[in-house]
BALOKE-611929 format. One record per residue: residue number from 0; x, y, z of N, C-alpha, C, O, CB in turn; residue in three letters. Coordinates in Angstrom, 1 decimal, decimal comma, padded with zeros to 4 digits, always signed. Glycine has a CB too. Example, Ala and Ser with C-alpha at 12.3 -4.5 7.8 and 13.67 -1.06 7.14 Angstrom:
2
SITE guvex   n_c1   n_c2   n_c3  ca_c1  ca_c2  ca_c3   c_c1   c_c2   c_c3   o_c1   o_c2   o_c3  cb_c1  cb_c2  cb_c3 semar
SITE     0 +013,2 -005,7 +007,8 +012,3 -004,5 +007,8 +013,2 -003,3 +007,8 +014,2 -003,3 +008,5 +011,3 -004,5 +009,0   ALA
SITE     1 +012,8 -002,2 +007,1 +013,7 -001,1 +007,1 +012,9 +000,0 +007,9 +013,4 +001,1 +008,0 +014,1 -000,6 +005,7   SER
# end
This chain:
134
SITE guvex   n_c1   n_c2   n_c3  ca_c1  ca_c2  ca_c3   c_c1   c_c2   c_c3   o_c1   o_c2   o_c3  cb_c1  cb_c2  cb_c3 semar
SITE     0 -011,6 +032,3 +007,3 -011,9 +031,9 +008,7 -011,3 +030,5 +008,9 -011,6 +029,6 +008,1 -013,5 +031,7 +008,8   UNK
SITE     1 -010,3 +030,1 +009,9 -010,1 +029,0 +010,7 -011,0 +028,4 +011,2 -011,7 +028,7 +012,1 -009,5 +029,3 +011,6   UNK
SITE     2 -011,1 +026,7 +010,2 -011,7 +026,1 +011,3 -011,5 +025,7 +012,4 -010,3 +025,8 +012,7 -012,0 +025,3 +011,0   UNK
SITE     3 -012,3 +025,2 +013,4 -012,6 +024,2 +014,5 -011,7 +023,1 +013,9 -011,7 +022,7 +012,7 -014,2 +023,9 +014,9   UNK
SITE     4 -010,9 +022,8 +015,1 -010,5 +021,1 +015,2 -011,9 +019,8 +014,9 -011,7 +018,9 +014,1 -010,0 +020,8 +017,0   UNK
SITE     5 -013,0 +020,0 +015,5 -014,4 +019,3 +015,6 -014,7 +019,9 +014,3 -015,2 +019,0 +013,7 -015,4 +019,6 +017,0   UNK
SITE     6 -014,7 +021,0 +013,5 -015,7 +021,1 +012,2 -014,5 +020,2 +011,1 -014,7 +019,5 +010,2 -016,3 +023,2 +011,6   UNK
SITE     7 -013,0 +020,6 +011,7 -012,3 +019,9 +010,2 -012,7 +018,5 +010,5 -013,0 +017,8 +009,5 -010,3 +019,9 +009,9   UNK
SITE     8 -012,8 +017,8 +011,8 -012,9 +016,3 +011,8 -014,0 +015,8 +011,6 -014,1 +014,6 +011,4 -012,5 +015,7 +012,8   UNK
SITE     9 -015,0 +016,6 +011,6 -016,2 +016,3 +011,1 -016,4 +016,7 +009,6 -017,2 +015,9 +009,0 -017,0 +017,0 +011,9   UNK
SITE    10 -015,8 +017,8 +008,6 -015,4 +017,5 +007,5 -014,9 +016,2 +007,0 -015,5 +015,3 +006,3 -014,8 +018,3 +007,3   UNK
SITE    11 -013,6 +016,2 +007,4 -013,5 +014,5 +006,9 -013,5 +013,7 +007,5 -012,8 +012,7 +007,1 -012,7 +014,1 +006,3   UNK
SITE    12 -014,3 +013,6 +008,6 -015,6 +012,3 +008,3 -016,3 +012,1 +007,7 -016,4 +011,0 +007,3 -016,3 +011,9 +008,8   UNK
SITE    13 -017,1 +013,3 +007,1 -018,1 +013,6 +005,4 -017,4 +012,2 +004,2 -017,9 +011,2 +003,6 -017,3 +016,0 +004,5   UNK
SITE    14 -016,1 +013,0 +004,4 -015,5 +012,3 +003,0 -015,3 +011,2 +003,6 -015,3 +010,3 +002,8 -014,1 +013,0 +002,1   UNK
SITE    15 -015,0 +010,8 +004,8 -014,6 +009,0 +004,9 -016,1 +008,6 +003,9 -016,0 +008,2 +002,7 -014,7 +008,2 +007,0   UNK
SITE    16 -017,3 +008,9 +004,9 -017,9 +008,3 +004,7 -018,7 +007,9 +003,3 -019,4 +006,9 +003,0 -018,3 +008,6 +005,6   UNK
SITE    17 -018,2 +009,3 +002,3 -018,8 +008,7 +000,9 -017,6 +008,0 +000,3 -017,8 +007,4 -000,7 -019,3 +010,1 -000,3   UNK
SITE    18 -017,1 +007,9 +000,6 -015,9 +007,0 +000,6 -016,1 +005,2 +000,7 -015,5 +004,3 +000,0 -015,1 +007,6 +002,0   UNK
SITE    19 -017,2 +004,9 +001,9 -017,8 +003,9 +001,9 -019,2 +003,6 +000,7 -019,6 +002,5 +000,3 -018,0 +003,8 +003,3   UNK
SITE    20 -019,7 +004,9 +000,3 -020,9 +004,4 -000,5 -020,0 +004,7 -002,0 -020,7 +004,5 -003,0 -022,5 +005,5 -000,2   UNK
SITE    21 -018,6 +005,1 -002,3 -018,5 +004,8 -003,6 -018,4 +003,5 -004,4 -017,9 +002,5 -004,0 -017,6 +005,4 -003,9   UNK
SITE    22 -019,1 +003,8 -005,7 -018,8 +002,4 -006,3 -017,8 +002,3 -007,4 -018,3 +002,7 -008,4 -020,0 +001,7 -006,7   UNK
SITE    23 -016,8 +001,8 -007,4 -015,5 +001,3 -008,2 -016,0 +000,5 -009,7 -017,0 -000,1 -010,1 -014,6 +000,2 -007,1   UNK
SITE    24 -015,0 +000,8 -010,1 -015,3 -000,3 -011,2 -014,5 -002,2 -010,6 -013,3 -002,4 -010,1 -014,2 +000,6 -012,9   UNK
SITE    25 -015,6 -003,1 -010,8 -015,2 -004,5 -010,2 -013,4 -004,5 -010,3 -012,9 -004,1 -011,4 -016,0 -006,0 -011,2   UNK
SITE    26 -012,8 -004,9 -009,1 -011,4 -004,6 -009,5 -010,5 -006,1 -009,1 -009,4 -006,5 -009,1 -010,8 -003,0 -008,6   UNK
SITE    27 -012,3 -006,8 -008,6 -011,5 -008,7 -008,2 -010,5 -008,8 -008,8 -009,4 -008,7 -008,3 -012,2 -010,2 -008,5   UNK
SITE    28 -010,9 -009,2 -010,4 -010,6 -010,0 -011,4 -009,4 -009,2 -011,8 -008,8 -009,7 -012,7 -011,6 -010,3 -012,3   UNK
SITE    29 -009,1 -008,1 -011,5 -008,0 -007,3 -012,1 -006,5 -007,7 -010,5 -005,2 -007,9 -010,5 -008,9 -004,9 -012,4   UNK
SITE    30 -007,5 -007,6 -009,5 -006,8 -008,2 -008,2 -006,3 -009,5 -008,5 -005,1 -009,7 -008,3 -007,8 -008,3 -006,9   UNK
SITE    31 -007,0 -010,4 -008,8 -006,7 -012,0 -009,1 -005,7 -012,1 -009,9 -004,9 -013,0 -009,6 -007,8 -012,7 -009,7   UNK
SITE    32 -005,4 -011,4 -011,1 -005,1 -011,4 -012,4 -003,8 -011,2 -011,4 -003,1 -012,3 -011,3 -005,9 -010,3 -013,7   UNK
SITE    33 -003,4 -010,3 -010,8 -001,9 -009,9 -009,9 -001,2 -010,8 -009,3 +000,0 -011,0 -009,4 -002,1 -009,0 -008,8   UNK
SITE    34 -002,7 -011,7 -008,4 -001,8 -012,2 -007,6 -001,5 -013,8 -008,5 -000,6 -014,5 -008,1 -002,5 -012,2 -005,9   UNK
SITE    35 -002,3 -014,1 -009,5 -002,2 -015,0 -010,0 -000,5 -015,3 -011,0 +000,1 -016,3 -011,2 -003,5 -015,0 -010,7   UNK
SITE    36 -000,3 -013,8 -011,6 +000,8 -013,6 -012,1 +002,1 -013,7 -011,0 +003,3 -013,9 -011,4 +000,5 -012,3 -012,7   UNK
SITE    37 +001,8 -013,5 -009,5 +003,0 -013,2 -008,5 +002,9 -015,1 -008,6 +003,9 -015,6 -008,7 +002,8 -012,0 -006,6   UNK
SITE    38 +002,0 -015,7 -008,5 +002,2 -017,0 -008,5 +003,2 -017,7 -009,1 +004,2 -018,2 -008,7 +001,3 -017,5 -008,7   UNK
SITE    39 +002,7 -017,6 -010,4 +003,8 -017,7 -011,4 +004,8 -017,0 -010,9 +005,2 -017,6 -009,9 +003,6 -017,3 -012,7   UNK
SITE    40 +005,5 -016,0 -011,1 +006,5 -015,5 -011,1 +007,5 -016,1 -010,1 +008,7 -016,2 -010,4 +006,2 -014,3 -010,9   UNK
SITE    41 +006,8 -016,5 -008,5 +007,4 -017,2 -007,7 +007,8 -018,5 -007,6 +008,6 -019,0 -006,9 +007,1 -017,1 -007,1   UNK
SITE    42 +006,6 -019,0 -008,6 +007,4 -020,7 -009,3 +008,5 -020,1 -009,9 +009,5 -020,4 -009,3 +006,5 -021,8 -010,8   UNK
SITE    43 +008,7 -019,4 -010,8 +009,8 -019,7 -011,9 +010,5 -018,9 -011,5 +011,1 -018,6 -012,5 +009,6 -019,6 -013,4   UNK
SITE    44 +010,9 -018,4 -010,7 +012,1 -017,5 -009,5 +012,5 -018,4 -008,5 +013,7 -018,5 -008,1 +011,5 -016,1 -008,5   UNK
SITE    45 +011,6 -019,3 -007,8 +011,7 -020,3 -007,1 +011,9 -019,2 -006,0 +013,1 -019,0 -005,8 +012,6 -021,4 -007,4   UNK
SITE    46 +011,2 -018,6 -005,5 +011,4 -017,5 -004,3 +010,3 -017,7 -003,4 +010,1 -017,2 -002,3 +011,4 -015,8 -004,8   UNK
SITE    47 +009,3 -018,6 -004,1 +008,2 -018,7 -002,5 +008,3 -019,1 -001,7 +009,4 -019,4 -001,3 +007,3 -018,9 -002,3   UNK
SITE    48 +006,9 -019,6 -000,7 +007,6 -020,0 +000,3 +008,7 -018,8 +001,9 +009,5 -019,3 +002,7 +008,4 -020,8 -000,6   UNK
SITE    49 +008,3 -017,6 +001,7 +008,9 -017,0 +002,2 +007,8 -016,7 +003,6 +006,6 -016,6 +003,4 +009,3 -015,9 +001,3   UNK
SITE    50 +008,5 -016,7 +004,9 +007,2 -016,3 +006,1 +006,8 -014,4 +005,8 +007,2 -013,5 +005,0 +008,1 -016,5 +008,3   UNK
SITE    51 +005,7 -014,5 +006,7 +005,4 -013,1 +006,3 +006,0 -012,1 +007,0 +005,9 -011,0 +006,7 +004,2 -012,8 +006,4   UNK
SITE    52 +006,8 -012,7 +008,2 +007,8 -011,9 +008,6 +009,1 -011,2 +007,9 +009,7 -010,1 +008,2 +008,2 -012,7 +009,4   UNK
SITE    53 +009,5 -012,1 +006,8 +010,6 -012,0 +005,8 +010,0 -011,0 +004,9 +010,5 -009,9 +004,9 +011,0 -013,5 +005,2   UNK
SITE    54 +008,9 -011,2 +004,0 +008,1 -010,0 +003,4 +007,5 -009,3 +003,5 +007,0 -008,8 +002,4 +007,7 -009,9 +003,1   UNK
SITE    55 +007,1 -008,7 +005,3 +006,9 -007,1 +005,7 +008,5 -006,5 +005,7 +008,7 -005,4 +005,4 +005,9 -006,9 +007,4   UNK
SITE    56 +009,3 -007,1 +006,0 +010,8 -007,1 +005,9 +011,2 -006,2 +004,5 +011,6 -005,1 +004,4 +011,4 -008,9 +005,9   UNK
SITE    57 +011,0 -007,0 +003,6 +011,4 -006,8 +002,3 +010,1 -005,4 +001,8 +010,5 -004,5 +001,0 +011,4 -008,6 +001,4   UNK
SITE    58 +009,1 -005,4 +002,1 +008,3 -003,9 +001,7 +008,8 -003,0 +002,7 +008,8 -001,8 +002,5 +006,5 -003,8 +001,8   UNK
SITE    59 +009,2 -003,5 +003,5 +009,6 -002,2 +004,1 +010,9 -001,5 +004,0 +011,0 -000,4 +004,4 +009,6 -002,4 +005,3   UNK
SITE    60 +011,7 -002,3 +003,3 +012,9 -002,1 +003,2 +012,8 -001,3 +001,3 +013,4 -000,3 +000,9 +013,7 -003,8 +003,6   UNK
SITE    61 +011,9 -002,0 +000,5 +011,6 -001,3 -000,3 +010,9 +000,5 -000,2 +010,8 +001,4 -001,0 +010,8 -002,3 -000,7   UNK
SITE    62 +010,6 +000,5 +000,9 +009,7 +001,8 +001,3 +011,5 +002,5 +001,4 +011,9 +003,3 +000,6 +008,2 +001,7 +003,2   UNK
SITE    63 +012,2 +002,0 +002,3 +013,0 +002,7 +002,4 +014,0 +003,7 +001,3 +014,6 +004,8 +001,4 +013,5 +001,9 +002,9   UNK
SITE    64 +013,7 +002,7 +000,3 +014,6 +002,9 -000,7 +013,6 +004,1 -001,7 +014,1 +004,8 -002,6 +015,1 +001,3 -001,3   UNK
SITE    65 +012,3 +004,0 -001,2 +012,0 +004,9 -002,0 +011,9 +006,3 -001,9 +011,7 +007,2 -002,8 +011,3 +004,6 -002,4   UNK
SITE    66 +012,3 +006,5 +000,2 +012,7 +007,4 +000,7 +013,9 +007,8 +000,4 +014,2 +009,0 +000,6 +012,6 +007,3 +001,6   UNK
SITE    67 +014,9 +006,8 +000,0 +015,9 +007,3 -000,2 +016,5 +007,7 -001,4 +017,6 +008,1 -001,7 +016,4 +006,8 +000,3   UNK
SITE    68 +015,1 +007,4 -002,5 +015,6 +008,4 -003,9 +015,8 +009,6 -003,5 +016,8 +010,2 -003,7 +014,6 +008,7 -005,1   UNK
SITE    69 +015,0 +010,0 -002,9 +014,5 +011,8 -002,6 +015,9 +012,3 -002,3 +016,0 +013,5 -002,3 +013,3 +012,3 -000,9   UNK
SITE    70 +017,2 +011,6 -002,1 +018,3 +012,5 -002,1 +019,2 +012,9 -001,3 +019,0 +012,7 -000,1 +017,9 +013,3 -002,5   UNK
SITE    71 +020,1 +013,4 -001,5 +020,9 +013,9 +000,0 +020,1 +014,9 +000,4 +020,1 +014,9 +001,6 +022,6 +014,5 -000,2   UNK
SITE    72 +019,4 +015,8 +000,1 +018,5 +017,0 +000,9 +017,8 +016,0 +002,2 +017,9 +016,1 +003,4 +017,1 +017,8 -000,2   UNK
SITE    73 +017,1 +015,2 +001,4 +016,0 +014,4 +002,7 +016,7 +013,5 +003,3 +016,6 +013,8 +004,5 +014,5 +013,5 +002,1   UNK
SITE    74 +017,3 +012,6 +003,2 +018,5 +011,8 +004,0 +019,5 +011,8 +004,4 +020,0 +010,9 +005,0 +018,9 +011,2 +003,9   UNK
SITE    75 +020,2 +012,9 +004,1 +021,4 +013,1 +004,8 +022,8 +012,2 +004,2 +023,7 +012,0 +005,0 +021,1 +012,8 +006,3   UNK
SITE    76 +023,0 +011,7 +002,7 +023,6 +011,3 +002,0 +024,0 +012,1 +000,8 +023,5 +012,1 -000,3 +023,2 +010,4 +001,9   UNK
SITE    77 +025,0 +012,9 +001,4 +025,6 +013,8 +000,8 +026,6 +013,5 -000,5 +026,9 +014,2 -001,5 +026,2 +014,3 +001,9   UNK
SITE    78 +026,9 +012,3 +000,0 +027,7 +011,0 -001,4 +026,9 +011,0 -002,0 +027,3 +011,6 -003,0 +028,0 +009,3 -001,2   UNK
SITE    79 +025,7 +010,8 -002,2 +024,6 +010,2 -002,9 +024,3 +011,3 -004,5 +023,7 +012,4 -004,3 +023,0 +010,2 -001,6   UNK
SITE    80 +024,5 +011,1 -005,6 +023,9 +011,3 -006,5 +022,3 +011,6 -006,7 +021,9 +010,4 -006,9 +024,4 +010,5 -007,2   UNK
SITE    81 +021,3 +012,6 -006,7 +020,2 +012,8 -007,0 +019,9 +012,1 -008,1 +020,2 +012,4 -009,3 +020,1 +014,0 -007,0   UNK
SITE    82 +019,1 +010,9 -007,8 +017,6 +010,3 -009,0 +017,4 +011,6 -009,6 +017,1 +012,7 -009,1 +015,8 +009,7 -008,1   UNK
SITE    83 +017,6 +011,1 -011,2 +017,2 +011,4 -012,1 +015,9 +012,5 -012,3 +015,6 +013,7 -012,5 +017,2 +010,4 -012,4   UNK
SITE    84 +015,4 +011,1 -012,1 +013,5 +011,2 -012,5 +012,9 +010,2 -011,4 +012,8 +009,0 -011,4 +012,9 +010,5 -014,4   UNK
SITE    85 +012,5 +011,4 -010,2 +012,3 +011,0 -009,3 +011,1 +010,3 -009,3 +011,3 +009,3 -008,7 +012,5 +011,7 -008,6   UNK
SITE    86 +009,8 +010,4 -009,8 +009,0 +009,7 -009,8 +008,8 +008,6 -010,5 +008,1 +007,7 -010,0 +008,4 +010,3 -009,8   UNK
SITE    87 +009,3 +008,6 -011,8 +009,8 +007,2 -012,2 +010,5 +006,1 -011,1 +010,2 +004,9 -011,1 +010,8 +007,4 -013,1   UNK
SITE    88 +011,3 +006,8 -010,4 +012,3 +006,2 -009,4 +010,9 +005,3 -008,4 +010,6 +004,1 -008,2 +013,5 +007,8 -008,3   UNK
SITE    89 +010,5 +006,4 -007,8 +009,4 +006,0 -007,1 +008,1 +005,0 -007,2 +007,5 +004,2 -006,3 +009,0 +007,0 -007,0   UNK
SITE    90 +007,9 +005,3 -008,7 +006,9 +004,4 -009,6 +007,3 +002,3 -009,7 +006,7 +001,3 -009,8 +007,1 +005,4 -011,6   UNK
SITE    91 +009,0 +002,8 -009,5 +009,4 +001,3 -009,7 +009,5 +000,6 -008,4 +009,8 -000,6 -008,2 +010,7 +001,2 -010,5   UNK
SITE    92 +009,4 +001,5 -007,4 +009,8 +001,1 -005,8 +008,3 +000,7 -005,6 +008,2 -000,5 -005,3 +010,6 +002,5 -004,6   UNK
SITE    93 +007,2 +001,4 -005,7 +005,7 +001,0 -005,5 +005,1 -000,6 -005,9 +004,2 -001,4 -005,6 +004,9 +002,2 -006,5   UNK
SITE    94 +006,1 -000,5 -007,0 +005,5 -001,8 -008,3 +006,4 -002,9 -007,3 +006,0 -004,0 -007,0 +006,3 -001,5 -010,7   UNK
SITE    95 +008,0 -002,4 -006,8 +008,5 -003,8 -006,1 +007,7 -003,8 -004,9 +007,6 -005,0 -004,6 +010,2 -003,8 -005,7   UNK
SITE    96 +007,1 -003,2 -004,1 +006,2 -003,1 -002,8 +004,9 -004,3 -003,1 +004,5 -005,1 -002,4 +005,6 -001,3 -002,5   UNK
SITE    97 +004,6 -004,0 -004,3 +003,1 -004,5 -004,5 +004,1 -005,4 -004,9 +004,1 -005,6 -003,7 +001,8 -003,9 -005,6   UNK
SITE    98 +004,8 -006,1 -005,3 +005,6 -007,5 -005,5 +005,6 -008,5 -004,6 +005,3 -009,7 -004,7 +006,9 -007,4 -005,7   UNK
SITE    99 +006,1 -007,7 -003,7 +006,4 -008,2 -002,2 +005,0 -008,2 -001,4 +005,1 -009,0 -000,4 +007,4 -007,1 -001,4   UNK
SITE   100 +003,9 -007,6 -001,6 +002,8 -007,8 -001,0 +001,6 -008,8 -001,7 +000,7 -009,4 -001,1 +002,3 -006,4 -000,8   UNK
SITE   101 +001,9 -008,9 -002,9 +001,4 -009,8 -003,2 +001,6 -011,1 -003,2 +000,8 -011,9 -003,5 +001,3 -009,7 -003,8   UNK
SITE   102 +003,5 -011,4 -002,6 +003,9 -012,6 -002,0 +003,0 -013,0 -001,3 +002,3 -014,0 -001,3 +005,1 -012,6 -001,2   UNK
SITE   103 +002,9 -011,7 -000,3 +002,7 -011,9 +001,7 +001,0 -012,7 +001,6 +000,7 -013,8 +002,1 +002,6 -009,5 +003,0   UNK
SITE   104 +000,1 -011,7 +000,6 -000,8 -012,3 +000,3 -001,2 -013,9 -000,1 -002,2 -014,4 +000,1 -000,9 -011,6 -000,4   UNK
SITE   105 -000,3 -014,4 -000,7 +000,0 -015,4 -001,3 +000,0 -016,6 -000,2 -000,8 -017,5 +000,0 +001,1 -015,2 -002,0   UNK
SITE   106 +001,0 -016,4 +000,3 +001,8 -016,9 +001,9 +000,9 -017,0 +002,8 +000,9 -017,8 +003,8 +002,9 -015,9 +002,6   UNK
SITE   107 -000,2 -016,2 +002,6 -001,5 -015,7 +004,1 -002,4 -016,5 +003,1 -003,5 -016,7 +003,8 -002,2 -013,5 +004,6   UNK
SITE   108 -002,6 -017,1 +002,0 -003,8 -017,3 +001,6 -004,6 -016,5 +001,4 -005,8 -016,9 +001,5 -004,4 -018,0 +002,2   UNK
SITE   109 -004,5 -015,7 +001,1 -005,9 -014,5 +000,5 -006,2 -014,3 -000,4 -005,4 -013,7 -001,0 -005,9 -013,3 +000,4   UNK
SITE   110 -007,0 -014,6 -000,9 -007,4 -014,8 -002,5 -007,9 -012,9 -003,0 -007,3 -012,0 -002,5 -009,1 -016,3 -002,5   UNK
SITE   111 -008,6 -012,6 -003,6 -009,0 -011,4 -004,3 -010,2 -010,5 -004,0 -010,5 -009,3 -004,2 -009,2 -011,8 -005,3   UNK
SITE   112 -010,9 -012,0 -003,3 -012,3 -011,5 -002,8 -011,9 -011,3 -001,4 -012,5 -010,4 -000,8 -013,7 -012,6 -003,0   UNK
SITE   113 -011,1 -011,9 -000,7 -010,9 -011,9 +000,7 -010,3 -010,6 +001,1 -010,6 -010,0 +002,1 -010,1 -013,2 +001,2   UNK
SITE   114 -009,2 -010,2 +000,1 -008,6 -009,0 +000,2 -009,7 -007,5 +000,1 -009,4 -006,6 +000,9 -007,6 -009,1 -000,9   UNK
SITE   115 -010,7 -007,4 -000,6 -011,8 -006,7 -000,7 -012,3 -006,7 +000,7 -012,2 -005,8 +001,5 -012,6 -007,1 -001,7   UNK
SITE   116 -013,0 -007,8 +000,8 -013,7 -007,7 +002,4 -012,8 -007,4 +003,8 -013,2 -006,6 +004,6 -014,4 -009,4 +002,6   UNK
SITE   117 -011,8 -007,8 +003,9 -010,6 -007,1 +004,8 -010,1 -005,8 +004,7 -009,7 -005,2 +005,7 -009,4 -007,7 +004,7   UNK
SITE   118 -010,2 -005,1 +003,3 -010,1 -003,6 +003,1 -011,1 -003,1 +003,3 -011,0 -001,9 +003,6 -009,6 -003,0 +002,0   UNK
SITE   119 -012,2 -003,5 +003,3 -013,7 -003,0 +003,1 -014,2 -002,9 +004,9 -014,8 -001,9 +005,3 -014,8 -004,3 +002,0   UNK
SITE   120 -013,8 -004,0 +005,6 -014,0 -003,9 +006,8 -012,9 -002,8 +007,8 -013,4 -002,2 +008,8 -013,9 -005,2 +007,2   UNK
SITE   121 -011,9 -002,7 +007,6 -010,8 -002,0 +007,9 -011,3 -000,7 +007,7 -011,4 +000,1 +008,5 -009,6 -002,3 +007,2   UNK
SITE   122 -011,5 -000,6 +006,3 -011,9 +001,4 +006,2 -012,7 +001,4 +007,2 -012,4 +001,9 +008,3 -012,9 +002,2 +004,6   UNK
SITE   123 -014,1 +000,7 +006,8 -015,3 +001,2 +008,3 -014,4 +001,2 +009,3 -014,0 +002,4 +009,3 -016,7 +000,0 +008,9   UNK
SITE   124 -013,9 +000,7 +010,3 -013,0 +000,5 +011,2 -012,3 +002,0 +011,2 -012,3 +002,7 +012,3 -012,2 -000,9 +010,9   UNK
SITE   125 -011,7 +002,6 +010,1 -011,0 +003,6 +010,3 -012,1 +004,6 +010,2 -012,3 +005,5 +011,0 -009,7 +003,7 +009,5   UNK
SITE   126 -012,6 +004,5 +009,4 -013,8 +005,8 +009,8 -014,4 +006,1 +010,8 -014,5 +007,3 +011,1 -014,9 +005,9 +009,3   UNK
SITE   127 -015,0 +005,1 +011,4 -015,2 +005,0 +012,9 -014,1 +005,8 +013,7 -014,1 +006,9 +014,3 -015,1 +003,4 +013,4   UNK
SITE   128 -013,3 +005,1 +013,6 -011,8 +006,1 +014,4 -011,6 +007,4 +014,4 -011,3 +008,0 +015,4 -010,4 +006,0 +013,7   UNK
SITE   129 -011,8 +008,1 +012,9 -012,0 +009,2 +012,8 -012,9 +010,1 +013,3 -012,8 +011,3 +013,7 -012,1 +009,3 +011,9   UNK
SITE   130 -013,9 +009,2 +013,3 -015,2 +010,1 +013,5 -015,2 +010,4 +015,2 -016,0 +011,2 +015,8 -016,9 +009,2 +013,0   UNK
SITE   131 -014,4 +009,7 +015,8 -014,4 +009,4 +017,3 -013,1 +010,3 +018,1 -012,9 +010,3 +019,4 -014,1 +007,6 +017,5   UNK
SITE   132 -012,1 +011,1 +016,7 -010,9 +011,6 +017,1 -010,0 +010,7 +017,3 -009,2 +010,9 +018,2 -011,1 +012,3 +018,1   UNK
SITE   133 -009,8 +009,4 +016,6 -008,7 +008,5 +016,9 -007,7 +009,7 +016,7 -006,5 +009,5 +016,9 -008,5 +007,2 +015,8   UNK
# end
């Protein structure tokens, strides 16, 4: 049986919403531990200091590239030699993204706890959306 448009969006709204009552293992201190390490890393690179204009720039440009493992099939780079091992490929493009977002973080002042309460407010925000047919 085909669902309804209204029963699938009301399905997952189901799952947004346990979504808000799950409980994680504490992940601050594992958050802190990241951005505390991008700290360092940007002393001793001497790379901070960057606006956050320059490092949605640079994840995005990272995103690009991880579209563009996928190959001459998906981009139309017919020159292009096929990645290996594509998800490795991908795995290292994710890790430079969270590099770069943990700059932007940095740059914005957000500490570990602040980042939690801004994702935490945002989901509600998108569940809401959902539930409304954003």
């Amino acid at each position: 049986m085909i669902q309804s448009a209204k029963a699938l969006r009301n399905s997952k709204s189901n799952r947004c919403e346990d979504s808000l009552s799950f409980k994680a293992k504490p992940m601050v201190d594992t958050l802190q531990e990241l951005l505390d390490l991008q700290k360092n890393l940007a002393r001793e690179c001497n790379y901070g200091d960057r606006t956050p204009a320059e490092l949605g720039v640079a994840i995005a440009a990272e995103g690009l590239e991880m579209w563009d493992n996928e190959g001459k099939e998906r981009n139309g780079k017919w020159w292009k030699k096929p990645v290996e091992n594509l998800l490795q490929a991908q795995k290292e493009e994710a890790i430079d993204i969270l590099h770069f977002w943990l700059q932007l973080c940095l740059e914005l002042e957000i500490d570990s706890d602040e980042i939690v309460q801004l994702y935490k407010r945002k989901m509600e925000k998108n569940i809401s959306r959902q539930k409304e047919g954003y």
